[in-house]
Structures are given as structure tokens and as C-alpha cells.
C-alpha positions in Angstrom: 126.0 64.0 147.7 123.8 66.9 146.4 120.8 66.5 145.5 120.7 67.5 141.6 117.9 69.9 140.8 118.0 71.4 144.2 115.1 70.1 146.5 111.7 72.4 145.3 113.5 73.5 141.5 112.2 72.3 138.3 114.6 71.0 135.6 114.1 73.8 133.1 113.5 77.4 134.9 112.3 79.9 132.6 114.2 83.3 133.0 112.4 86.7 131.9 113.6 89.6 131.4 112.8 93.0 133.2 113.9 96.9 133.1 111.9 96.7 136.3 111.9 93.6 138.2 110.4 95.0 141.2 107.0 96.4 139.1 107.0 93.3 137.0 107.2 91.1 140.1 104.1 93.0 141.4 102.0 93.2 138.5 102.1 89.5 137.9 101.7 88.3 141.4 98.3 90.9 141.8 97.1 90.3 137.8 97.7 86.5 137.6 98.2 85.5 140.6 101.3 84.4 141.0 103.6 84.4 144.3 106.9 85.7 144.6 109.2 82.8 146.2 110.9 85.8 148.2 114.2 83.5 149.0 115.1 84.1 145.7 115.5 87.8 145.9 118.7 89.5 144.7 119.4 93.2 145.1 121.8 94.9 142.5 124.6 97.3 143.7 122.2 100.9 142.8 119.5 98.2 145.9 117.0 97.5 143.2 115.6 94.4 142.5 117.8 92.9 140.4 116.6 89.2 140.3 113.9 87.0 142.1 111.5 83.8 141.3 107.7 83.7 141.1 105.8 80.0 141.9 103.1 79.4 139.3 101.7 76.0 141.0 104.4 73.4 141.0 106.9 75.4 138.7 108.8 79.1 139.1 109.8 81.4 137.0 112.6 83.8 137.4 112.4 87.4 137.0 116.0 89.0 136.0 116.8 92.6 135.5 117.5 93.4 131.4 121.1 94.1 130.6 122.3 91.1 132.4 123.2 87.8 130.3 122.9 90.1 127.2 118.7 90.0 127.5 116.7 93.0 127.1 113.5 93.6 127.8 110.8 93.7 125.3 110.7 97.3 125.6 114.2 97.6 124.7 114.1 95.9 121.3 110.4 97.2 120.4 109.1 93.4 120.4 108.6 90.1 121.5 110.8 86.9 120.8 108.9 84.2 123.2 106.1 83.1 125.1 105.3 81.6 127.9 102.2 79.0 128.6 101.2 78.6 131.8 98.8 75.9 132.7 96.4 76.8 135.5 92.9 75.3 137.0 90.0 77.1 136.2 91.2 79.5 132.9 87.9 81.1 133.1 87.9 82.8 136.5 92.3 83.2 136.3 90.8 85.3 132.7 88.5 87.2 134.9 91.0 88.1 137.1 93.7 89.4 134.9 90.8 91.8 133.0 89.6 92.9 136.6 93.5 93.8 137.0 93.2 96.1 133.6 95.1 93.3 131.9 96.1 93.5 127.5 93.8 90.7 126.4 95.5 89.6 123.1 93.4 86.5 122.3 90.3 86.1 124.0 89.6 83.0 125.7 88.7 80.1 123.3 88.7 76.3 123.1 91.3 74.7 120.4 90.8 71.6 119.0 93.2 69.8 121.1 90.6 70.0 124.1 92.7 73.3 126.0 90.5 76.4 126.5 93.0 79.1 126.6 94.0 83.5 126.4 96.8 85.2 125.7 97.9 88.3 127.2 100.6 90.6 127.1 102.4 92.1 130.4 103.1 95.1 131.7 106.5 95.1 130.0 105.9 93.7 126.4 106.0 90.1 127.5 103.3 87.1 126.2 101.8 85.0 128.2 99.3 82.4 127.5 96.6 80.3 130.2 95.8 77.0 129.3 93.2 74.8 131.1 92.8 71.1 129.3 89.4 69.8 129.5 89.5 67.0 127.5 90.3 65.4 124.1 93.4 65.6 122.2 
């Protein structure tokens, strides 16, 4: 019998959607950190990039190329209809990083009264993504 997520995939897999999977894949492994799980890599017919996953600690997040499934890029529609939160160790220094990479700093890092200290950024295609680190309370 199979084993039902497959062994190492998470129940819900986010899917985001890229004009350029290959430069998105890039930006967000060198600006956040992130690391592409290259087994997951799917060239389309042209040999681009057309599909691949990133691990963000014990989760992933798949990369797809826009067009496909009907999604389009932010670029595409001139705007934004999600974001993603992303909770990491350390918010601080993972902030530091993404400025150091020339990162869009929509909200700068703050503590909310739930006990998360937290930013929100935008990526290099229109996406929003926001770093949580809970240190207590709520």
C-alpha cells in the first residue's frame, strides 16, 4: 500500500506562480534562504524551468510557471491575491538577510500582540511574503 502524503510531503503544498521560475527559484533561495529540493524539477518543452519545489524547514513550496492551471503571475494581473507566512527561527537576522539581498521591505519588522515578531516583503515578481518568529504570549 502507498504511503498517502508521499514520504517527506506536507498535506497542503502551497503552489506559486512564476513568468520565470528559474529567477524566482534563485532569488528566494539567495534572499531568504530557502533551498530548492532539485528532485522536483520539471523542464517545459521551449527547456525552461517550468516547475520545481523549495524546502522552507520542514515544509516546501512549489514554484510553477504562470499560464499553467490558469494562474498568472502577479505581474500579469498588476496585483496580488495571496500571501504566504512563513515561520522561521531567528526573524531578526532572516530580516537582515533579505535587506542585505536588496529585498522590498513592505512592513518593517514589529512585534504584534499575539507574541509573533514579524516583516513582510514582496518578491521579485509581485508575490508577499511574510516571516514570523513567536516569542511568546498569545
Amino acid at each position: 500500500m502507498s504511503k498517502n502524503p508521499p514520504t517527506g510531503m506536507p498535506r497542503v503544498l502551497a503552489r506559486v506562480t512564476y513568468d520565470n521560475v528559474e529567477a524566482a527559484c534563485a532569488y528566494l533561495c539567495r534572499t531568504f534562504g530557502f533551498s530548492e529540493h532539485t528532485e522536483s524539477r520539471v523542464l517545459g518543452a521551449d527547456g525552461t524551468l517550468s516547475l520545481t519545489e523549495l524546502v522552507v524547514a520542514d515544509s516546501r513550496i512549489m514554484l510553477g510557471k504562470s499560464g499553467n492551471h490558469g494562474q498568472r503571475s502577479p505581474q500579469q494581473i498588476n496585483g496580488n491575491t495571496q500571501m504566504l507566512i512563513v515561520y522561521i527561527d531567528d526573524v531578526d537576522g532572516h530580516h537582515d538577510r533579505a535587506v542585505r539581498a536588496g529585498a522590498k521591505i513592505l512592513m518593517a519588522l514589529n512585534d504584534a500582540p499575539w507574541g509573533d515578531r514579524r516583516y513582510e516583503t514582496e518578491d521579485c515578481e509581485g508575490h508577499r511574503w511574510a516571516f514570523h518568529e513567536h516569542l511568546g504570549g498569545g
